[in-house]
N, C-alpha and C positions, 0 to 999 in steps of 0.2 A: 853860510846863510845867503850870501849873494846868489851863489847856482842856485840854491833851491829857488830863489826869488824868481831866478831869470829862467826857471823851468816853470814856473808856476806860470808866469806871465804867459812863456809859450802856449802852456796846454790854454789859459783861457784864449790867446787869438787863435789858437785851433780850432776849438769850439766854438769861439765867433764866427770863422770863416764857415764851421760844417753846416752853422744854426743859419746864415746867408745864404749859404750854395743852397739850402733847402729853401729857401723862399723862391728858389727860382729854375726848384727843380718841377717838372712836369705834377700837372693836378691829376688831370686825368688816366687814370689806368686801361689797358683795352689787351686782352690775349686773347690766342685761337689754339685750338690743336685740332688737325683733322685726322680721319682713316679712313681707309676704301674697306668696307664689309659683303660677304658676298652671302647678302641678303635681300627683299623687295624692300623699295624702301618704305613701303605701307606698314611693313608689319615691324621695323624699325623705329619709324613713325610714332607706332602705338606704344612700344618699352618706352618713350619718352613721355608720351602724352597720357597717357596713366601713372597715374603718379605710385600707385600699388606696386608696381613692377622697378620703380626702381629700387626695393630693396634685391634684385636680382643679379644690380648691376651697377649700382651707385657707388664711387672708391667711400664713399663717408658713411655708408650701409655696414660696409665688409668690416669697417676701422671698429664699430661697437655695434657689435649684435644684438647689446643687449639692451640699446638708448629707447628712449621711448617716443613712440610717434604717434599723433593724434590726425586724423585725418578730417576731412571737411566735403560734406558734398553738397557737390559732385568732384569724384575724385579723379576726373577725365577733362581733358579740354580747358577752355578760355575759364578760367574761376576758381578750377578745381588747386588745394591747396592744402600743404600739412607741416603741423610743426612737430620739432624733436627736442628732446632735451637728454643730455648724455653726459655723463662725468667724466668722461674722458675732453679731456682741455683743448684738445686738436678739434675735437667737434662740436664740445658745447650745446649752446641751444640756437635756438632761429624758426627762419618760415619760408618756406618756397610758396609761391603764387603764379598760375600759370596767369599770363597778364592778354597774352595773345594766341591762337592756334589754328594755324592753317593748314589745314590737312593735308597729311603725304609732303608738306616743302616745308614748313618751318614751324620755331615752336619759343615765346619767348616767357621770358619767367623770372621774376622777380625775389633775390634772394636776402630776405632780412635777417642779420644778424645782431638784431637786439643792440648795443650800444655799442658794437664796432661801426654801425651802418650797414646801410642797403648798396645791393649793384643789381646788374640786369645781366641774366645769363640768357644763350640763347642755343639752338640746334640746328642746323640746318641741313637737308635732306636731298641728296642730289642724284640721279642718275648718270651711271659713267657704265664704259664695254666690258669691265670686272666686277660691276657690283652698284654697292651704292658709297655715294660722299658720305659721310655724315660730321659736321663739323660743329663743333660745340666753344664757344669762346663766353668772355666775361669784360665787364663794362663798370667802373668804378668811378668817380669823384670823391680824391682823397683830402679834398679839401684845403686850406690854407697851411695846417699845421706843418710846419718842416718836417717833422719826426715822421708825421706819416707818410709822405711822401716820399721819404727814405724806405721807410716800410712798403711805400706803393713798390718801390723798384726792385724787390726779392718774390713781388707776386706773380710775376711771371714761371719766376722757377718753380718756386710751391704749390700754388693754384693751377701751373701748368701741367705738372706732372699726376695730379689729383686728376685732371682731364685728360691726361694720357690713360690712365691709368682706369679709367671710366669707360673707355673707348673700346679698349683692348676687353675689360669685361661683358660689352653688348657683343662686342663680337666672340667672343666664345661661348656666349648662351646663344647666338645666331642659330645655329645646326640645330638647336635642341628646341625652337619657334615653332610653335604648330604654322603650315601652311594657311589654314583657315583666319583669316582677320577676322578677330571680334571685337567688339566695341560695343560703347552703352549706348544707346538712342531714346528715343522718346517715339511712338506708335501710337500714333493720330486718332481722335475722334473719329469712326465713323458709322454709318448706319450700313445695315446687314441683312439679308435676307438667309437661312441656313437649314440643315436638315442634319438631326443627330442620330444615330443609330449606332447599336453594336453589330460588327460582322467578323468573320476569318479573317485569317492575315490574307488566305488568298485568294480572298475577295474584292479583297480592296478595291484593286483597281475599277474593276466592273462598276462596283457597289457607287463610288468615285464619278464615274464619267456616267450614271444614270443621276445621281444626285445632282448634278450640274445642268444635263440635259433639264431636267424638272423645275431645278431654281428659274434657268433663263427663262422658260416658257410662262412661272409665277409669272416673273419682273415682268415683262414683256406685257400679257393678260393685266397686269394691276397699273399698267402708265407708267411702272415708274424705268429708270436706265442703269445700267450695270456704273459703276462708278472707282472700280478698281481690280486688279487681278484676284481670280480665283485662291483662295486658302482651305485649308486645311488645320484643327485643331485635332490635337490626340489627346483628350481625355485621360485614358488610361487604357492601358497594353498588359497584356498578359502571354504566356506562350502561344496561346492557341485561338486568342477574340483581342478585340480593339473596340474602345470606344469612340466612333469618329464621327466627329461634326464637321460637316464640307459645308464652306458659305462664300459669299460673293458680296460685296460691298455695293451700295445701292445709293442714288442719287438726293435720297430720302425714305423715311421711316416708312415704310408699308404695311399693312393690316394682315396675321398671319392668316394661315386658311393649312385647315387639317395636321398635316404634321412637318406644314412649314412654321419655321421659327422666324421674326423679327424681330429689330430691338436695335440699340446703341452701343455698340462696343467702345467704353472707356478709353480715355489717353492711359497710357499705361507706358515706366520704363521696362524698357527690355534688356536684353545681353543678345545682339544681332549678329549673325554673318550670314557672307553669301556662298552658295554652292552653285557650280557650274558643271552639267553633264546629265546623264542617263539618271532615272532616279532611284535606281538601284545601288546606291554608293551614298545615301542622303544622311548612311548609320556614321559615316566618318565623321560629318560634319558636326552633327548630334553630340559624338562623342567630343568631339573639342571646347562644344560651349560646355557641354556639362563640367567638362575637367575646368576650366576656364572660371566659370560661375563659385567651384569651391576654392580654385584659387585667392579670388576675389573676395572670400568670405561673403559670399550674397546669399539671399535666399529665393529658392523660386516662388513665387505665387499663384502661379496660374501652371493651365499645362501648355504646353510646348505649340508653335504655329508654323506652320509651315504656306507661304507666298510664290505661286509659281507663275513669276511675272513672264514668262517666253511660253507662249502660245504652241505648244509643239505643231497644230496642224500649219502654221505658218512660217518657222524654222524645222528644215530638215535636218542641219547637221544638230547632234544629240550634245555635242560638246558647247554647246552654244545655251542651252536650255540653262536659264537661270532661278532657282530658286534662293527664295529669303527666307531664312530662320530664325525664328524668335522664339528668344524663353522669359517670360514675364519675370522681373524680379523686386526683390525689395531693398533700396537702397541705403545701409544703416548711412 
């Protein structure tokens, strides 16, 4: 009766000293894990800042396929934010928020887990002569409790390897990134002067560079001042005609005259990228938002614009020539 007494006794100053040591073990929790990916890191950048894509690449995606995620828009950038709920114990439920996003360098995000608490998770985006940094770590206040803080001190291993584990997944969807950055934006208010018409495909160009001749000479004749680069909308395409409206944005609403169009073209979101070169290659880019857009589950609204902000008579080399494409969509 005595040993058992004097083992009893033990285990409780045991548990006195462990419930001690933890008062005075560390509050705060902080891990990192990095990888070099040999990818840009804009388009890096976007697998994190879209929050859509990370079921591409997220370790807590892959864990249950089959959890349920609600999203919030906008589901990009500084705001954008989704929660999950999942019967599997390892993942449970919660809420990412992205809280900060600075484009191409960093990305911070707020991750709640419902009555475990909140921490602050972050990304960061680095250039290096392989590739890019991309480092992603995690930021906790485990509070007073001793137990937790016990618990803080296994989160590096577990939280850590979920972050390795993360890492190594962007990078093997790296190779399989469309080239073409796209991204949601938001396509400004502005006023227009334009001309619609159906012609050949291989007309266009012609069709193209007399409609513009025509517009400047309107604006000009009417007061008013070109107020942004030349675009392009496509209506609608078929094998053998197009429906093309070629317009120029204007310093203010002008009074139309025969079968010039004016008017106010709407803030409208888009699904955006840029393309650089000759404009006989503009099908690639096309085809990326498009693939992009039913990724996304978005729907288009409008038809497709095309922005060709580089003047060719004033850059010669062709690989310089910048166009912007936008495809109007609906953001559930």
């Amino acid at each position: 009766m005595k040993a058992f007494k004097n083992v009893l006794i033990g285990l409780i100053i045991l548990l006195a000293a462990i419930i001690l040591i933890g008062f005075f073990l560390p509050s705060k929790i902080h891990l990192e894990r990095s990888l070099t990916i040999k990818a840009p890191k804009e388009v890096l950048f976007n697998q994190v800042n879209n929050l859509r894509c990370w079921e591409d690449w997220s370790p807590w995606h892959k864990i249950d396929t089959a959890m349920k995620i609600t999203y919030k828009d906008p589901f990009t950038g500084t705001g954008a934010s989704f929660s999950w709920t999942s019967n599997n114990k390892k993942i449970g439920q919660g809420k990412i928020t992205i809280l900060y996003s600075k484009p191409y360098d960093s990305i911070v995000a707020e991750m709640d887990f419902m009555k475990q608490g909140t921490a602050q998770g972050y990304h960061l985006f680095q250039d290096t002569d392989s590739g890019t940094l991309v480092t992603w770590g995690f930021g906790t206040d485990m509070g007073k409790n001793p137990f937790r803080k016990y618990f803080g001190l296994m989160m590096d291993k577990y939280v850590g390897n979920d972050f390795e584990t993360g890492l190594k997944n962007l990078d093997s969807i790296a190779n399989t990134l469309s080239p073409y950055l796209v991204e949601m934006k938001q396509l400004n208010e502005f006023a227009y002067t334009s001309i619609r018409q159906t012609c050949k495909w291989e007309e266009v160009s012609n069709v193209m560079a007399i409609s513009y001749s025509t517009l400047m000479s309107f604006i000009q004749s009417s007061g008013g001042e070109m107020n942004g680069p030349p675009y392009a909308i496509y209506h609608k395409m078929d094998e053998g005609t197009i429906d093309l409206e070629t317009g120029i944005p204007t310093s203010e609403l002008l009074n139309p005259r025969g079968n010039i169009i004016t008017g106010t073209f709407n803030q409208t979101s888009v699904a955006a990228t840029d393309y650089y070169g000759f404009y006989d290659n503009l099908g690639d880019a096309h085809g990326a938002l498009q693939d992009w857009i039913i990724k996304m589950k978005l729907e288009p609204v409008g038809a497709p614009i095309e922005m060709y902000i580089t003047d060719p008579s004033s850059e010669a080399d062709t690989s310089k020539w910048l166009t912007r494409i936008y495809y109007p969509v609906a953001v559930p």
